[in-house]
N, C-alpha and C positions, 0 to 999 in steps of 0.2 A: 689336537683335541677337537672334539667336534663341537655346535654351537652352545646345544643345554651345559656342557661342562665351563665354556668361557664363559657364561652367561653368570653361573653361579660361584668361579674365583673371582669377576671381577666383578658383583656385586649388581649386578644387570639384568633386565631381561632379554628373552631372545629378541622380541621384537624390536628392541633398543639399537640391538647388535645389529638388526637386519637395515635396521635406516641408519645406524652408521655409515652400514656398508656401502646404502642408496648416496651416502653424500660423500661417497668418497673416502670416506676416515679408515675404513679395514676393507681389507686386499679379500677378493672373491673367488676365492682357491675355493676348490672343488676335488673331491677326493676322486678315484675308480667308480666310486658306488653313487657317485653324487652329491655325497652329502659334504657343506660346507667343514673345514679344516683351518683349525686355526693352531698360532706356537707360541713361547713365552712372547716373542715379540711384539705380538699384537694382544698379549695381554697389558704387557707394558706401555702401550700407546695406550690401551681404555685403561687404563689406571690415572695415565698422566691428564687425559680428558676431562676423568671424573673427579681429579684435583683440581682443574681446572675452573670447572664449572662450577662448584664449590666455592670458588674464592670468586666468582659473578665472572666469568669469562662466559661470553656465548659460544655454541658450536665451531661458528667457522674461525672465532678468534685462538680457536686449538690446533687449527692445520696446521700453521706454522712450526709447531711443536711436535708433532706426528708427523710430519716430514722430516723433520730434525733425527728422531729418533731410526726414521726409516735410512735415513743415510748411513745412519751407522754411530749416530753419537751417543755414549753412555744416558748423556741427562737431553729432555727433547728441548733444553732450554740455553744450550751450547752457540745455536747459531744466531745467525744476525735478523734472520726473518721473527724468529722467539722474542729477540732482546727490543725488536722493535714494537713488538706485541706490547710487551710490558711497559713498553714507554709510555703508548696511546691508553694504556690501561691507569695507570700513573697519573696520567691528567686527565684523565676522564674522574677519576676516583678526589683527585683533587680538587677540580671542580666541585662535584656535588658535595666535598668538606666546606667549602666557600659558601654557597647557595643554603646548606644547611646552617653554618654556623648565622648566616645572613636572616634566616627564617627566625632562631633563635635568639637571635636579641629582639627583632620583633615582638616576638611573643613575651619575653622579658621585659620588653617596655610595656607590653599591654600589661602585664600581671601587676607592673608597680603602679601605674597608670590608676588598675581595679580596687589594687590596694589603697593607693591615697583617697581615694573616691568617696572608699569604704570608710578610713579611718573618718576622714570629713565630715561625713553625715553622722558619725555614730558619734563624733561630740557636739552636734548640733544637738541642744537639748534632749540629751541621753538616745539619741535614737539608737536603737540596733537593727539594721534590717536583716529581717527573716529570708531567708533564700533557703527553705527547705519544700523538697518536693511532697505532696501532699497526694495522698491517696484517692 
């Protein structure tokens, strides 16, 4: 198939496909006529990319996986270089659940923090403070 057709089964533009191709990710076959040629195989590799990067993988953390597949494995997620992917992804993902749950009580202490504050002064001699924005 030629590039306008892979472009639009695998949800892409050509220009997508053309700096895939600059970084290596899909094979620079060239027809008789010159025009780029491409087959389900490397449909299946920009599939597996574009699920990739989906779930926050960057570009080059899909080689792994487009190698995989390029060897010949059903899923591009079979070998050791993929499984290792996933690991560093794994704790990378776990981390920022740490750092995030960490920000989160933070801000849960300020809010009860605001809260007490609030209730405080509003039983001081009936106060209620106004915090409305005013035009």
């Amino acid at each position: 198939m030629r590039i306008g057709e892979l472009a639009d089964r695998a949800g892409v533009s050509t220009r997508t496909l053309r700096y895939y191709e600059s970084r290596g990710l899909l094979p620079a076959r060239r027809g008789g006529n010159g025009y780029r040629t491409y087959d389900e195989a490397d449909l299946r590799a920009l599939r597996q990319i574009r699920t990739l990067q989906d779930f926050g993988f960057d570009l080059e953390e899909t080689r792994p996986f487009v190698e995989c597949l390029r060897a010949g494995h059903p899923e591009g997620d079979s070998c050791p270089a993929s499984l290792a992917v996933y690991r560093n992804k794994l704790a990378e993902l776990d981390s920022l659940i740490g750092e995030l749950s960490a920000v989160r009580e933070k801000v849960g202490a300020q809010l009860t923090r605001a809260e007490q504050a609030m209730d405080a002064l509003a039983a001081e001699d009936d106060f209620a403070p106004r915090c409305e924005l005013r035009e």
